[in-house]
C-alpha positions as a Markdown table, in Angstrom:
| # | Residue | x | y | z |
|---|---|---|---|---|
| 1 | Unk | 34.9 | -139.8 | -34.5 |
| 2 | Unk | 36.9 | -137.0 | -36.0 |
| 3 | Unk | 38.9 | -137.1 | -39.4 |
| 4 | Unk | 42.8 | -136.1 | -39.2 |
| 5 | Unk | 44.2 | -135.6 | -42.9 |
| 6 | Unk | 41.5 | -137.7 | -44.4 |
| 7 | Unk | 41.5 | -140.4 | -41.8 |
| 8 | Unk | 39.3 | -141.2 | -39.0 |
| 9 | Unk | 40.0 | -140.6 | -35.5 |
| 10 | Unk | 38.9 | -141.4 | -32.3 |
| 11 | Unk | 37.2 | -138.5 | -30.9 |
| 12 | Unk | 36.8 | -137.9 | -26.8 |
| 13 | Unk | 35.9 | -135.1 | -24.6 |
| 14 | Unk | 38.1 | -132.0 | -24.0 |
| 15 | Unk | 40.9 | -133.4 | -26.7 |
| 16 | Unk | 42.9 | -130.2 | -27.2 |
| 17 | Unk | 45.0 | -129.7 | -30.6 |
| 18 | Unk | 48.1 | -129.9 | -28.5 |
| 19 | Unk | 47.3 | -132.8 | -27.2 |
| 20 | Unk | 45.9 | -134.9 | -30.2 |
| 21 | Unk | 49.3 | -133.7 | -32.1 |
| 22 | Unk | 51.4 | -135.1 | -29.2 |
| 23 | Unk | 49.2 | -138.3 | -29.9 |
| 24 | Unk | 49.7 | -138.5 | -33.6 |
| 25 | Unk | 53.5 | -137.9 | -33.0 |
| 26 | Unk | 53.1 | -134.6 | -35.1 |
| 27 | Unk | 56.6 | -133.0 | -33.7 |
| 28 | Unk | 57.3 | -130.7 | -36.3 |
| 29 | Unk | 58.8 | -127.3 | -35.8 |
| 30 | Unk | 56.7 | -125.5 | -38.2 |
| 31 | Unk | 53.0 | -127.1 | -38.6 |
| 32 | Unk | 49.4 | -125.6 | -39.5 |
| 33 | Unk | 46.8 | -126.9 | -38.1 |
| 34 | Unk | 43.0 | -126.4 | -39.5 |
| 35 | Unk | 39.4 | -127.2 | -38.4 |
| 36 | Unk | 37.1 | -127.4 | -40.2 |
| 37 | Unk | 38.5 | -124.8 | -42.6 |
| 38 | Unk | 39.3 | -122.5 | -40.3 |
| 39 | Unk | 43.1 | -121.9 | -39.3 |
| 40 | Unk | 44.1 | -122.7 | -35.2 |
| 41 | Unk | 46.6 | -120.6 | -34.2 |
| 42 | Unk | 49.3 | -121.7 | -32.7 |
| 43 | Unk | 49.2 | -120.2 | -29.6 |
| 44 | Unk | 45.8 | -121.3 | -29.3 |
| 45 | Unk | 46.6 | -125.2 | -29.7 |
| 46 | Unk | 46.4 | -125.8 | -25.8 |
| 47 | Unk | 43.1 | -124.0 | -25.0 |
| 48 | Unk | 41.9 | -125.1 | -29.1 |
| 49 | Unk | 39.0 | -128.1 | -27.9 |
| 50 | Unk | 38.0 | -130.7 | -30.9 |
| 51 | Unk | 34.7 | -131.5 | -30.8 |
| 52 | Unk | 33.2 | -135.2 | -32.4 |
| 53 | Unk | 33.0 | -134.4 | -35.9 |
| 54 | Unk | 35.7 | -131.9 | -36.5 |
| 55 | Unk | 38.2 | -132.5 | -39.7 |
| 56 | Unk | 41.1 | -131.6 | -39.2 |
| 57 | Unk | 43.8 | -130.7 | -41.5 |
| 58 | Unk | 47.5 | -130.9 | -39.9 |
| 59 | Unk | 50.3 | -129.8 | -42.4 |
| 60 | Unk | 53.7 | -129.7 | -41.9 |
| 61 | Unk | 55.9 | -127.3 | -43.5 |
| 62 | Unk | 59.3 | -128.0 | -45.4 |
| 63 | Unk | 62.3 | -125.4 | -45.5 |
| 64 | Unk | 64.7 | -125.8 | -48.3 |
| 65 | Unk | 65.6 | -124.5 | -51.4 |
């Protein structure tokens, strides 16, 4: 089991961050995505593997003004 923004998650082998936002229908254009209190960048989201346990933080950013 993982958490996801407070919430529990199922958790399963080789789960990338990619693929657990594709999940979770997180489509935004400007997202952050932590682990366990350490920031994932993004261009490490495919190869980034969750392991059972993990909290992760996922928070979308708002433009405006």
């Amino acid at each position: 089991m993982i958490k996801v923004n407070g919430r529990d998650y199922p958790w399963r082998a080789e789960l990338s961050v990619k693929q657990l936002l594709a999940e979770m229908n997180f489509t935004f254009p400007l997202i952050i995505i932590v682990i366990n209190g350490k920031t994932v960048p993004k261009d490490e989201f495919t190869c980034t593997v969750i392991e059972n346990g993990d909290d992760i933080q996922a928070i979308h950013l708002i433009c405006g003004g």
